[in-house]
Biopython code that builds the backbone (N, CA, C, O; Angstrom):
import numpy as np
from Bio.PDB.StructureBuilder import StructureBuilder

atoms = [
    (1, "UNK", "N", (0.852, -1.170, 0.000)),
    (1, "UNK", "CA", (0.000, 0.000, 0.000)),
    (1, "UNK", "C", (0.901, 1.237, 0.000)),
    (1, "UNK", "O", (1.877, 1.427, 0.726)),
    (2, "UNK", "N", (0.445, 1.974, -0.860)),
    (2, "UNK", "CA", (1.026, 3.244, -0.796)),
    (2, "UNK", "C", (0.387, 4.818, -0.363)),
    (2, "UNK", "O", (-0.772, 4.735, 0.042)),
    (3, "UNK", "N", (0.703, 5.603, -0.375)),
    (3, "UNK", "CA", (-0.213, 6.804, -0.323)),
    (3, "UNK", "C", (0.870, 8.061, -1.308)),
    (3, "UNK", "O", (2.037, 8.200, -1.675)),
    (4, "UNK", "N", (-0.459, 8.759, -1.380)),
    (4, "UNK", "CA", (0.239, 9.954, -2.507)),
    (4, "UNK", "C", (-0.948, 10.834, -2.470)),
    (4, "UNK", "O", (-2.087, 10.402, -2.296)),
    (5, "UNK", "N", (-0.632, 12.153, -2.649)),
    (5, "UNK", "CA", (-1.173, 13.459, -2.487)),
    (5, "UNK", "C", (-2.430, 13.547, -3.735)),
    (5, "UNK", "O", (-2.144, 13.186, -4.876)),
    (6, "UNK", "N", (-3.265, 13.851, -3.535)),
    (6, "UNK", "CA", (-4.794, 13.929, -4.646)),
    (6, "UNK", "C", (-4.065, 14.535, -5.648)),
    (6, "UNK", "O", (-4.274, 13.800, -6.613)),
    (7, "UNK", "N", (-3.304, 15.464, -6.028)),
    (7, "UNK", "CA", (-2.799, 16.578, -7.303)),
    (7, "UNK", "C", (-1.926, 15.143, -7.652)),
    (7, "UNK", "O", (-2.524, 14.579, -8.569)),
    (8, "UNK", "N", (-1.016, 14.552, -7.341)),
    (8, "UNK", "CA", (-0.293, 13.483, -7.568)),
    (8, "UNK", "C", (-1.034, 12.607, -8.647)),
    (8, "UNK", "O", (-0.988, 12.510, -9.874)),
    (9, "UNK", "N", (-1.804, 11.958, -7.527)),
    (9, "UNK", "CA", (-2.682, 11.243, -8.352)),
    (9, "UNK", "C", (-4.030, 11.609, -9.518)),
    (9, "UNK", "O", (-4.892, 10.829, -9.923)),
    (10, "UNK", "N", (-3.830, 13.112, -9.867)),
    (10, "UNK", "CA", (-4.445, 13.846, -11.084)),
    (10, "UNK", "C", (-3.588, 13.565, -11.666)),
    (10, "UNK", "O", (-3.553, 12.841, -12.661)),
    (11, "UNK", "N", (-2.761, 14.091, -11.139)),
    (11, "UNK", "CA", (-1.454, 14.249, -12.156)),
    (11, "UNK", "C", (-0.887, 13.166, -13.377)),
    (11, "UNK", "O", (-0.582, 13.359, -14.554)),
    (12, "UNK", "N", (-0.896, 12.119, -12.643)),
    (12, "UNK", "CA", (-0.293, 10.295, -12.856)),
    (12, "UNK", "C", (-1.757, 9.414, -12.769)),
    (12, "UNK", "O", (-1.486, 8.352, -12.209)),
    (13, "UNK", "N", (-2.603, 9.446, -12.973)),
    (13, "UNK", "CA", (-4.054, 8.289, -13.138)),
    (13, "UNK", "C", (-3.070, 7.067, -13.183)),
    (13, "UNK", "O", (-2.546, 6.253, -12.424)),
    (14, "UNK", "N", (-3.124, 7.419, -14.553)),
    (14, "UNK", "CA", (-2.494, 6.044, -15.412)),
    (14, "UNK", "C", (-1.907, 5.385, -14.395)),
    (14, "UNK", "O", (-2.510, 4.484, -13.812)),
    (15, "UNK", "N", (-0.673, 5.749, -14.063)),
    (15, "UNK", "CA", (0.334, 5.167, -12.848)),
    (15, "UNK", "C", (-0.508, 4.594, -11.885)),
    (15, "UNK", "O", (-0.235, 3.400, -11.759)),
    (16, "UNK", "N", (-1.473, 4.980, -11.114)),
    (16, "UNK", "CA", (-2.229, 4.437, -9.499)),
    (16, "UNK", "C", (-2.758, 3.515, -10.723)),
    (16, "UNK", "O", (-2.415, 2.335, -10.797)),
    (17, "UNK", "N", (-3.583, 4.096, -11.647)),
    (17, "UNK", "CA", (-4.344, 2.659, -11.878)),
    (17, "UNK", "C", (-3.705, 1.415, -11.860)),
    (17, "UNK", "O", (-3.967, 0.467, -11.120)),
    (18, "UNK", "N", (-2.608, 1.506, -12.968)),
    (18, "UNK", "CA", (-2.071, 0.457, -12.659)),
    (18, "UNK", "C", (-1.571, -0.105, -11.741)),
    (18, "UNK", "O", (-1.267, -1.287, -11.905)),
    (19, "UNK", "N", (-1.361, 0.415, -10.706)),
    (19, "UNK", "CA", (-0.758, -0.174, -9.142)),
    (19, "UNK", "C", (-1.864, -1.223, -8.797)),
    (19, "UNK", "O", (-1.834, -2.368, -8.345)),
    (20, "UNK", "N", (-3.202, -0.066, -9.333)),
    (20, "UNK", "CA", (-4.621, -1.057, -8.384)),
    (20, "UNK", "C", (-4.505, -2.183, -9.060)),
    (20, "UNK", "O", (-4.078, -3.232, -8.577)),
    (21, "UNK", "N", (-4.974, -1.984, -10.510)),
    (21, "UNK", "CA", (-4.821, -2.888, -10.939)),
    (21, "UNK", "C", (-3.974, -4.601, -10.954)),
    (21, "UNK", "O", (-4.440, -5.699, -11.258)),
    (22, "UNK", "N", (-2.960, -4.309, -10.615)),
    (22, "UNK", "CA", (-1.861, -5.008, -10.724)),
    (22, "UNK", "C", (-1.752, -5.786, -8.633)),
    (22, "UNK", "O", (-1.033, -6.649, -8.129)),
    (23, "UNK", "N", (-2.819, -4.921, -8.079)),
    (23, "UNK", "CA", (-2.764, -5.761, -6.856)),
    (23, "UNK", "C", (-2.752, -4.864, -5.707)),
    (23, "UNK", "O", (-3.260, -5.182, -4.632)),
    (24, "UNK", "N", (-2.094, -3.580, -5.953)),
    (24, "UNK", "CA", (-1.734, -2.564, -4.855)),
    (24, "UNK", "C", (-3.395, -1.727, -4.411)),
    (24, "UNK", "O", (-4.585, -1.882, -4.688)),
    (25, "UNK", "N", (-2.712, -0.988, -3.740)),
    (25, "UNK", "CA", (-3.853, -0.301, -3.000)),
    (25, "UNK", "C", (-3.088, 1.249, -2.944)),
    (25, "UNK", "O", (-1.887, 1.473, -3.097)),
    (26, "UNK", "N", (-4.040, 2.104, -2.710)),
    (26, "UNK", "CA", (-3.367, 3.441, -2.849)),
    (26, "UNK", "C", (-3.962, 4.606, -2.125)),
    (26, "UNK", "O", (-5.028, 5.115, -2.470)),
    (27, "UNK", "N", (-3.085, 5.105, -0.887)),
    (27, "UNK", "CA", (-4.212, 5.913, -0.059)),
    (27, "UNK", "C", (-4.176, 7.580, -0.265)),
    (27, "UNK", "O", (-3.214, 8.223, 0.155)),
    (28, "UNK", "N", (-5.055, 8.083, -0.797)),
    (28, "UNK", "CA", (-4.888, 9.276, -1.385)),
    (28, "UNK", "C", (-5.118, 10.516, -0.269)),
    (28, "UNK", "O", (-6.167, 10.768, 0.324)),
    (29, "UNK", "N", (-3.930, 11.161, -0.167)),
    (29, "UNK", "CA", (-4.079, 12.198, 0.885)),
    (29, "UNK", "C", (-4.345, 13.498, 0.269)),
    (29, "UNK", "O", (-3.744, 13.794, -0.763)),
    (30, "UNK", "N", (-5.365, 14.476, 0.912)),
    (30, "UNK", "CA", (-5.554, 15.975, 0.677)),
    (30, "UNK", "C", (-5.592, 16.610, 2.068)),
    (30, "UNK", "O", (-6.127, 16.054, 3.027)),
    (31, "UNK", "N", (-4.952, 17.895, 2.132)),
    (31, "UNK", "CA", (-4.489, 18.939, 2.898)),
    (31, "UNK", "C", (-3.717, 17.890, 4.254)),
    (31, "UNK", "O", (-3.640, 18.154, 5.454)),
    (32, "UNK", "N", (-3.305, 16.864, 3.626)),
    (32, "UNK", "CA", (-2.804, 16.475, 5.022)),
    (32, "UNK", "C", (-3.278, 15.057, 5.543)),
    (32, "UNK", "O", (-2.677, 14.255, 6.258)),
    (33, "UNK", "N", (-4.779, 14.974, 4.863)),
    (33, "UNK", "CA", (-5.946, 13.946, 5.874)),
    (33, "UNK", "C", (-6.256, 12.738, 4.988)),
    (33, "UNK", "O", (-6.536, 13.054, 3.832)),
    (34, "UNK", "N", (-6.273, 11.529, 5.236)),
    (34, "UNK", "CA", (-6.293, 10.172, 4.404)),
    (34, "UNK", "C", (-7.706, 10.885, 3.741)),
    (34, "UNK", "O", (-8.219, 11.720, 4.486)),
    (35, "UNK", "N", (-8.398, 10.656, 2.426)),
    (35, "UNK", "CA", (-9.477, 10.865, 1.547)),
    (35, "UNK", "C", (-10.270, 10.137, 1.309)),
    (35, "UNK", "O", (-11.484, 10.156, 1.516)),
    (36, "UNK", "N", (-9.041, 8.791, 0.431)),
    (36, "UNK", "CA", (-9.604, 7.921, 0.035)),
    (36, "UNK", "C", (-9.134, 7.069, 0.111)),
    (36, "UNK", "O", (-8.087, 7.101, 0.759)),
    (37, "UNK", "N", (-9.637, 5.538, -0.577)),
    (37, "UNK", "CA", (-8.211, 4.631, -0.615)),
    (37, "UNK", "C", (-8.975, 3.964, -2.433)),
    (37, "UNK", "O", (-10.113, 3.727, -2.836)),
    (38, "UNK", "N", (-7.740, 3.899, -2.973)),
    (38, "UNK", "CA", (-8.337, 2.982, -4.576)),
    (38, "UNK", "C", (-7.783, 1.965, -4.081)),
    (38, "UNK", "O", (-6.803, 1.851, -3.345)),
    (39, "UNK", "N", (-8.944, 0.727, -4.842)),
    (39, "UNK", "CA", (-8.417, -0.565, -4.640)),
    (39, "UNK", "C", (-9.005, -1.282, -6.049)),
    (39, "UNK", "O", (-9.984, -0.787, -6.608)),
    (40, "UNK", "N", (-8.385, -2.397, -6.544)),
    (40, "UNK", "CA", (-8.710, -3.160, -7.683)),
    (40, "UNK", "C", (-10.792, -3.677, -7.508)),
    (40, "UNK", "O", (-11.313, -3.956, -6.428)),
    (41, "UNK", "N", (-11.245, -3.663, -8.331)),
    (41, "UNK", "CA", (-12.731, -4.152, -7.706)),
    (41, "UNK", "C", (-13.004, -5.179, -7.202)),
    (41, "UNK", "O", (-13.937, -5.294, -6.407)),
    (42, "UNK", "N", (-11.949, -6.502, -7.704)),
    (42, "UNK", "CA", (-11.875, -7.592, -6.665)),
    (42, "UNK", "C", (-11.523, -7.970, -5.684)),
    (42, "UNK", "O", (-11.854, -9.015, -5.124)),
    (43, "UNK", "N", (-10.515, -6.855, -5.199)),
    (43, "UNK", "CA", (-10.064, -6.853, -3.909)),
    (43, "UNK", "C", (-11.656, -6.129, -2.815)),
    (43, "UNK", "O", (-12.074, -6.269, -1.666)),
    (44, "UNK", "N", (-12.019, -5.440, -3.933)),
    (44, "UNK", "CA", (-13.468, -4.579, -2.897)),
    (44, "UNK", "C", (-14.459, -5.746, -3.204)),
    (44, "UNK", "O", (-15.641, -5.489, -2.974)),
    (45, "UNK", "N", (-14.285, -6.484, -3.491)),
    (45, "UNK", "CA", (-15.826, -7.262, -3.274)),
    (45, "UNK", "C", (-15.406, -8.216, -2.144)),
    (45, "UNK", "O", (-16.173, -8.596, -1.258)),
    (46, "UNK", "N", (-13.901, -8.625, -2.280)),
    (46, "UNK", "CA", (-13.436, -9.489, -1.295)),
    (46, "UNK", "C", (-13.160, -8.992, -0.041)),
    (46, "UNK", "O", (-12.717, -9.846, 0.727)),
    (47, "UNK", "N", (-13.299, -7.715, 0.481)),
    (47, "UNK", "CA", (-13.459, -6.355, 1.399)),
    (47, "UNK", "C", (-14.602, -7.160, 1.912)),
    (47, "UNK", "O", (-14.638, -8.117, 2.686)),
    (48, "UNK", "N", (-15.659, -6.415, 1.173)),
    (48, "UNK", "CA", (-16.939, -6.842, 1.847)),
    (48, "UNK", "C", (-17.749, -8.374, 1.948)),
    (48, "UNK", "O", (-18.676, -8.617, 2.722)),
    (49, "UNK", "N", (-17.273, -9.126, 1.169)),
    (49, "UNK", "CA", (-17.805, -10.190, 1.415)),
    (49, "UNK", "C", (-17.139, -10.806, 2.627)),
    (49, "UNK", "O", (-17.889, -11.634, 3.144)),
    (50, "UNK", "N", (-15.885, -10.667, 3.305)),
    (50, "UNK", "CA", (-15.427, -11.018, 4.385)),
    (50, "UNK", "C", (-15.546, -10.413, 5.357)),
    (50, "UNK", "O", (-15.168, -11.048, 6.341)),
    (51, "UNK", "N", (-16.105, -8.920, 5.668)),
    (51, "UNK", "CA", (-16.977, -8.206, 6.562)),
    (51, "UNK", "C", (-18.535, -8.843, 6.296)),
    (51, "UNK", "O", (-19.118, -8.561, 7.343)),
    (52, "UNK", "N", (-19.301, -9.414, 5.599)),
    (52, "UNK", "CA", (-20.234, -9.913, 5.657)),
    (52, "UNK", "C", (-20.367, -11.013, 6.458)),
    (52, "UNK", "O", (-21.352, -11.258, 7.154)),
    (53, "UNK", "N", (-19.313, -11.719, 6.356)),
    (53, "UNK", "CA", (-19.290, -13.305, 7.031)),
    (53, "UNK", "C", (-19.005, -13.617, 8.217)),
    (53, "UNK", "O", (-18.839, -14.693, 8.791)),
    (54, "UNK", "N", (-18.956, -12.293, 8.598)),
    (54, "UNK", "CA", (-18.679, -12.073, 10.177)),
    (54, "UNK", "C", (-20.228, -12.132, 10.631)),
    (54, "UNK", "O", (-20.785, -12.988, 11.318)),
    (55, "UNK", "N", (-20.816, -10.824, 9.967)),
    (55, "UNK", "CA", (-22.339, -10.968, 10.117)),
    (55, "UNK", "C", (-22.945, -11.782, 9.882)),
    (55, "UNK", "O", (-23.829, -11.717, 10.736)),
    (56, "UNK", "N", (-23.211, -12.885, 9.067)),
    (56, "UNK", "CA", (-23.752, -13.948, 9.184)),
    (56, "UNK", "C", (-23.582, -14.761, 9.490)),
    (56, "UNK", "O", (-24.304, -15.669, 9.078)),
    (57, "UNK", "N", (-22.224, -15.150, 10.693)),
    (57, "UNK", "CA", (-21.784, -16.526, 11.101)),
    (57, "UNK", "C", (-22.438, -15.758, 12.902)),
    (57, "UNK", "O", (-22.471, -16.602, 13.797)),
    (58, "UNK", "N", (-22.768, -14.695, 13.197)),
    (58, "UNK", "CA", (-22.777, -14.265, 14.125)),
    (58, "UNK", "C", (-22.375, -13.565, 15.204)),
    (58, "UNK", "O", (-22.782, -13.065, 16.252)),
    (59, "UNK", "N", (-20.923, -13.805, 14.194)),
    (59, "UNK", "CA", (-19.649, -13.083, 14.954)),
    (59, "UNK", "C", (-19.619, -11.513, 14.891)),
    (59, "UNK", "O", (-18.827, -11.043, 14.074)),
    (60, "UNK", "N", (-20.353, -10.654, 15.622)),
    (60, "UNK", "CA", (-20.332, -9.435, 14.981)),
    (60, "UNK", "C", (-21.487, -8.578, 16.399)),
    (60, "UNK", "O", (-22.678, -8.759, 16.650)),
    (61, "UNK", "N", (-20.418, -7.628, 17.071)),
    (61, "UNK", "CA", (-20.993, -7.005, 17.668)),
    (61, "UNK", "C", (-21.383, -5.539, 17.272)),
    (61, "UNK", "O", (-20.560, -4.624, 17.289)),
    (62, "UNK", "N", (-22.467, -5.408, 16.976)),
    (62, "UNK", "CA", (-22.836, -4.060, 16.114)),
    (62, "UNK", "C", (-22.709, -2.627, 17.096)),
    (62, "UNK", "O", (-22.915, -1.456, 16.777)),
    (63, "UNK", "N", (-22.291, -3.210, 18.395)),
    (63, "UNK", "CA", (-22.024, -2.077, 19.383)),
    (63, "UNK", "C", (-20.344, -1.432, 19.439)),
    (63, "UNK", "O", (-20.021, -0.283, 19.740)),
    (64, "UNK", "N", (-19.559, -2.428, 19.099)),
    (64, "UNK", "CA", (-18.144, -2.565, 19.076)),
    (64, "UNK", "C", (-18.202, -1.776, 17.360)),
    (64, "UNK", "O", (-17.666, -0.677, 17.221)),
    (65, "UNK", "N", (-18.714, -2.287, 16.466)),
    (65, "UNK", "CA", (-18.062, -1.932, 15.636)),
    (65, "UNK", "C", (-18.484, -0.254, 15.195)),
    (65, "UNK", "O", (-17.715, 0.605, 14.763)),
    (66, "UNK", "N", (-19.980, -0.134, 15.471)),
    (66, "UNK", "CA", (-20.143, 1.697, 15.631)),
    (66, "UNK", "C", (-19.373, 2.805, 16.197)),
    (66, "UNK", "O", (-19.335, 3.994, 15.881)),
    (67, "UNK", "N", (-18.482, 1.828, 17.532)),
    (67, "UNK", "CA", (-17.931, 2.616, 18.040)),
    (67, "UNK", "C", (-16.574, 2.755, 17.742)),
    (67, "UNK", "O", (-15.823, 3.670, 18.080)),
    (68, "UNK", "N", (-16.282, 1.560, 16.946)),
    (68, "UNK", "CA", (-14.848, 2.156, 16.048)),
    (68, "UNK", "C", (-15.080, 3.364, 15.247)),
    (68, "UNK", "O", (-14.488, 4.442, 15.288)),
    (69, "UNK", "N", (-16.400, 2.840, 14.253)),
    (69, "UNK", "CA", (-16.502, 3.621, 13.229)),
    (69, "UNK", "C", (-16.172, 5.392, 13.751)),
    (69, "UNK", "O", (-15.277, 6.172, 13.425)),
    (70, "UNK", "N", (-17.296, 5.524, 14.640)),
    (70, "UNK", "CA", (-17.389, 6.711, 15.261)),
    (70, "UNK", "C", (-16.156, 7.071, 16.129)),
    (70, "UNK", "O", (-16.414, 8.186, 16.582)),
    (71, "UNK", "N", (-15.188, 6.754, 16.491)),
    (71, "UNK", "CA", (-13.698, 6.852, 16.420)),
    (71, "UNK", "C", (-12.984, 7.481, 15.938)),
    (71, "UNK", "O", (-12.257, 8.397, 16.325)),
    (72, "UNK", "N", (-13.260, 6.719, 14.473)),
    (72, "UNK", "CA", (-12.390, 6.777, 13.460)),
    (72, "UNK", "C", (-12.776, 7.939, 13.045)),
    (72, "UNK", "O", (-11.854, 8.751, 12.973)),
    (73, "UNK", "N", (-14.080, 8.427, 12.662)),
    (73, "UNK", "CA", (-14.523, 10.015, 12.151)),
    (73, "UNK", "C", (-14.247, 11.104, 13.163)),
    (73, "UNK", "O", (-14.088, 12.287, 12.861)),
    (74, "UNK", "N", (-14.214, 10.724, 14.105)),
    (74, "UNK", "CA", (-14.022, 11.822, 15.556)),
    (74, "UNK", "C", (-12.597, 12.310, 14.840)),
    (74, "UNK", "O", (-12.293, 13.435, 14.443)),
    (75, "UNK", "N", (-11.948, 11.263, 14.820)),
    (75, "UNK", "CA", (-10.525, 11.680, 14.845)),
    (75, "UNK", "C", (-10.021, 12.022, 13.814)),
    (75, "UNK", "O", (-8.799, 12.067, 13.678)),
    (76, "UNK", "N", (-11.134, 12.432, 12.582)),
    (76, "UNK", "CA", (-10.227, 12.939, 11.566)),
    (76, "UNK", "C", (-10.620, 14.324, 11.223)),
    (76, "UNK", "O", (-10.423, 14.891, 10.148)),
    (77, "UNK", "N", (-11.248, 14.831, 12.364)),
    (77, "UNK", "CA", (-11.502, 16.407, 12.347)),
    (77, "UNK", "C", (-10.498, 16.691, 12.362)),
    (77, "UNK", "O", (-10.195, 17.884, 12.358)),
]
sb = StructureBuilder()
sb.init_structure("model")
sb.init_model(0)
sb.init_chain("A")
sb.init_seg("    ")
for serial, (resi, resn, name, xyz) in enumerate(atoms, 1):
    if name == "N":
        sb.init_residue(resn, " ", resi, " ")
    sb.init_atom(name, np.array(xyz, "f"), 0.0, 1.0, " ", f" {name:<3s}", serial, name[0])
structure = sb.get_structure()
């Protein structure tokens, strides 16, 4: 995984794509603060289908994981 500045990655497409493409992941920073992240589309289906299987095997406390979430946004004011 890499990261690189949003103007960067205007700049160079071509280049990240192919990173995603090819397997990588790429975390795009503006003024400082993580944005986004690109990832290949099979790596994002394989994202969520393995956050799914948590939820349907049962394993999954919906109290624990809100309160990451809400964490995680606190802290990127």
């Amino acid at each position: 995984m890499i990261t690189a500045t949003a103007t960067d990655v205007q700049n160079n497409f071509g280049k990240y794509l192919h990173m995603v493409q090819t397997g990588g992941e790429v975390i795009v920073i503006k003024n400082g603060k993580e944005v986004a992240r690109l990832v290949s589309y099979e790596k994002s289906v394989s994202f969520l289908t393995d956050s799914l299987t948590g939820i349907l095997k049962g394993d999954y406390n919906e109290k624990e994981v809100r309160m990451e979430r809400m964490q995680k946004y606190e802290s990127a004011d």
